[in-house]
C-alpha positions in Angstrom: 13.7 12.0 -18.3 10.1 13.3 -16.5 10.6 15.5 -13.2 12.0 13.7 -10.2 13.6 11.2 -12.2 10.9 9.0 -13.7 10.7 7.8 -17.2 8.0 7.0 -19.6 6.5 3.8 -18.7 5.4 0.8 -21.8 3.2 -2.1 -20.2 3.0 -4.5 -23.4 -0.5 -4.8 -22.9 -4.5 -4.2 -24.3 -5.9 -5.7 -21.6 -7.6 -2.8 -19.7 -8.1 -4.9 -16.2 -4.7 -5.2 -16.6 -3.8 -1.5 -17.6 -5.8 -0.1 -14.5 -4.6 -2.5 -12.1 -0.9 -1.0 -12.5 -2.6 2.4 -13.0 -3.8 2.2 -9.4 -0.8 0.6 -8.1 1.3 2.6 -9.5 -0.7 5.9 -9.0 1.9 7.3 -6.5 4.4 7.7 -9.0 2.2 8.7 -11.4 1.8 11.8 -9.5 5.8 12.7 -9.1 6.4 12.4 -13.4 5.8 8.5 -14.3 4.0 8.4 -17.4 2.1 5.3 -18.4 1.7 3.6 -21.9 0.4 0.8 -23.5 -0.3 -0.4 -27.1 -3.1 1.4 -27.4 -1.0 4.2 -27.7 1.3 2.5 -30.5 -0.2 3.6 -34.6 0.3 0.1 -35.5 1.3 -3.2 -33.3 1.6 -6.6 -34.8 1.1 -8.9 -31.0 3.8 -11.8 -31.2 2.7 -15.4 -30.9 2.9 -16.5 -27.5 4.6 -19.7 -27.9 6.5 -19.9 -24.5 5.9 -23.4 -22.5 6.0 -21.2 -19.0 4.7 -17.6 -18.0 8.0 -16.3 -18.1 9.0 -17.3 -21.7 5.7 -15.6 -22.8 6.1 -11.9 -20.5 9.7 -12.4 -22.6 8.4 -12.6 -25.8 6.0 -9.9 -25.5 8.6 -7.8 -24.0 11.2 -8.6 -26.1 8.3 -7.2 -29.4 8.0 -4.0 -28.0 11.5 -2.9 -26.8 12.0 -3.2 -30.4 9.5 -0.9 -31.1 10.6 1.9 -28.1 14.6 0.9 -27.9 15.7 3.6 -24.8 12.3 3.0 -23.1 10.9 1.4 -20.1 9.2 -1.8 -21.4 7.2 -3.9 -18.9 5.3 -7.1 -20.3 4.1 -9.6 -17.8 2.0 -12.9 -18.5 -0.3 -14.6 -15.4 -3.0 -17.3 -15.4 -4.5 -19.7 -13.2 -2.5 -22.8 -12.2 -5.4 -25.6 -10.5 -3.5 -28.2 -8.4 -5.7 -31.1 -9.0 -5.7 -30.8 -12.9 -2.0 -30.6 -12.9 -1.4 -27.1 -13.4 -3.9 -26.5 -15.8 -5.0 -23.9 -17.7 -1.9 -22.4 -16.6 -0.6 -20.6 -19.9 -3.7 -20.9 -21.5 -5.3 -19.6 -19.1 -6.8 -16.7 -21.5 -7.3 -18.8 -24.4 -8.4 -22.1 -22.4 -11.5 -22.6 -24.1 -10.2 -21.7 -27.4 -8.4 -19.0 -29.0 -10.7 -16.5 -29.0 -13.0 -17.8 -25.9 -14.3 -15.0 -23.6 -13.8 -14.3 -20.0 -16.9 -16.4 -19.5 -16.5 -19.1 -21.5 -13.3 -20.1 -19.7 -14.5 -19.5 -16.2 -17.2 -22.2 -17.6 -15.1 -24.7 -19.0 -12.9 -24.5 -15.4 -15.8 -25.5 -13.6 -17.1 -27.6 -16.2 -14.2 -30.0 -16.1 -14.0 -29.8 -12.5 -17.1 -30.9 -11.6 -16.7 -34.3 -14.0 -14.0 -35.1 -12.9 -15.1 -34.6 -9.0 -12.3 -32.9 -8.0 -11.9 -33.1 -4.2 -8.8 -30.8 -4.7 -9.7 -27.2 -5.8 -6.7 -25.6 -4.3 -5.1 -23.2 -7.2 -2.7 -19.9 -7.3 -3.1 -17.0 -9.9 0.7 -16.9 -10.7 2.9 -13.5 -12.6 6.1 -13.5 -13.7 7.0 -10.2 -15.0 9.8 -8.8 -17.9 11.2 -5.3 -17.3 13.5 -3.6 -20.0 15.3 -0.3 -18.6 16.0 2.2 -20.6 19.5 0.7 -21.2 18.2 -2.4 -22.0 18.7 -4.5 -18.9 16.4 -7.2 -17.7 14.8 -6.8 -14.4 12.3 -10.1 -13.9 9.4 -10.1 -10.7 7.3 -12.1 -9.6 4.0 -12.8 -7.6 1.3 -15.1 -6.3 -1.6 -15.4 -4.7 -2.9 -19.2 -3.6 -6.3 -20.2 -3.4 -9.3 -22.4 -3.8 -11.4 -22.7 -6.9 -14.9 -22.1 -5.9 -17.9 -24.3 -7.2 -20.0 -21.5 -8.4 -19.4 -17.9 -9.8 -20.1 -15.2 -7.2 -19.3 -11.8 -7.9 -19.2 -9.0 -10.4 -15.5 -6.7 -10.2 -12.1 -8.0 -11.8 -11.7 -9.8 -14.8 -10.1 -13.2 -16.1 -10.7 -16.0 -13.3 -11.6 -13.6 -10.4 -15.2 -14.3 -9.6 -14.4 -18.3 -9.2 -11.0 -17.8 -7.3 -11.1 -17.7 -3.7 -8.0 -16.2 -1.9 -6.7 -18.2 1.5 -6.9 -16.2 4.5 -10.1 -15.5 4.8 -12.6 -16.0 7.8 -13.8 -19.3 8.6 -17.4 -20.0 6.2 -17.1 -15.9 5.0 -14.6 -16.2 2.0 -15.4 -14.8 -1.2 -14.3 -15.0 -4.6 -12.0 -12.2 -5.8 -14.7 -10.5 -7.5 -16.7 -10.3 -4.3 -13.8 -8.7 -2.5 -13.4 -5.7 -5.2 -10.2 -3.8 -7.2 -8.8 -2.7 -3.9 -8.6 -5.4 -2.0 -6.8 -7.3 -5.0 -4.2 -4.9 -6.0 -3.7 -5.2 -2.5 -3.2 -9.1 -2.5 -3.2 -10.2 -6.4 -0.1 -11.8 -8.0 -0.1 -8.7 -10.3 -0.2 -6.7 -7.6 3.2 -8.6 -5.7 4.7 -8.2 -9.0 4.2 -4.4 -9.7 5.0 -3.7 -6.2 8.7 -5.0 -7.1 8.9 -2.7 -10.0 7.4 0.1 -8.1 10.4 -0.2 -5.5 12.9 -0.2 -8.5 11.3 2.8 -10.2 11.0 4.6 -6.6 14.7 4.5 -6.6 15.0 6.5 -10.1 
């Protein structure tokens, strides 16, 4: 175990928005002896295919790949995507593959809007949604959640973030001033995110080490 209690930490992850997201959040413990991993620090990682029909079954099965890897570690793996109310749900878990499976940030954003605007979707309400799979270092599950509801703007507008953030427009903004996530910037979202609502559970847990 690190000083003050805190172990070695393995986010089953190569996404780096991700990776820095709970690098800021969790920053505080970073600082008293938590030590953060990811794949990238693995020689060799064959990803699993994320076959799950819900968020949770794929944070599982990512989570699930890489406890086998570190047995007697801390393994967090969480899956999140974009679930848009008037096209039933969608691209919920294929949210990062929506426009194919090796489609760029971009290219989904595009097809989003695309569809949206044939279909003249009067309802652009959405929620970025997390649900979040935490081995101990005994092997017990811990699961978390998050979410953060919104509005699907028409246009891009923004440059920070990553993923759906520059067309995703949090609630509870000003009257005529809301912005897209990527307008708002890193500190506002791991402030507000569904990532963000997610870590902060673990973060508890992992204060109480």
């Amino acid at each position: 175990m690190e000083k003050a209690g805190l172990p070695e930490l393995w986010i089953a992850t190569t996404n780096r928005g991700k990776v820095l997201e709970f690098e800021m959040i969790l920053e505080p413990l970073v600082k008293k002896g938590l030590k953060i991993k990811t794949l990238a620090d693995l020689d060799t990682y064959y990803p699993p295919e994320e076959t799950g029909q819900t968020f949770l079954d794929n944070a599982r099965i990512k989570a699930r790949s890489l406890k086998a890897m570190k047995p007697g570690t801390w393994i967090v793996a969480e899956d999140s995507g974009l679930a848009v109310e008037g096209m039933n749900g969608l691209p919920g878990v294929h949210s990062a593959r929506y426009a194919g499976p090796k489609a760029s940030d971009f290219e989904n954003r595009a097809k989003l809007l695309k569809i949206m605007g044939l279909k003249q979707l009067s309802n652009r309400n959405a929620a970025f949604i997390c649900q979040m799979v935490v081995f101990d270092s005994e092997g017990r599950e811990h699961l978390f959640d998050g979410e953060l509801k919104g509005k699907i703007a028409k246009a891009e507008a923004g440059k920070t973030g990553f993923g759906y953030d520059s067309v995703f427009v949090p609630d509870g903004q000003p009257e005529g001033q809301a912005k897209t996530l990527a307008e708002l910037g890193l500190a506002y979202k791991n402030q507000v995110s569904h990532r963000a609502r997610a870590v902060e559970k673990l973060k508890a847990v992992l204060d109480n080490l």
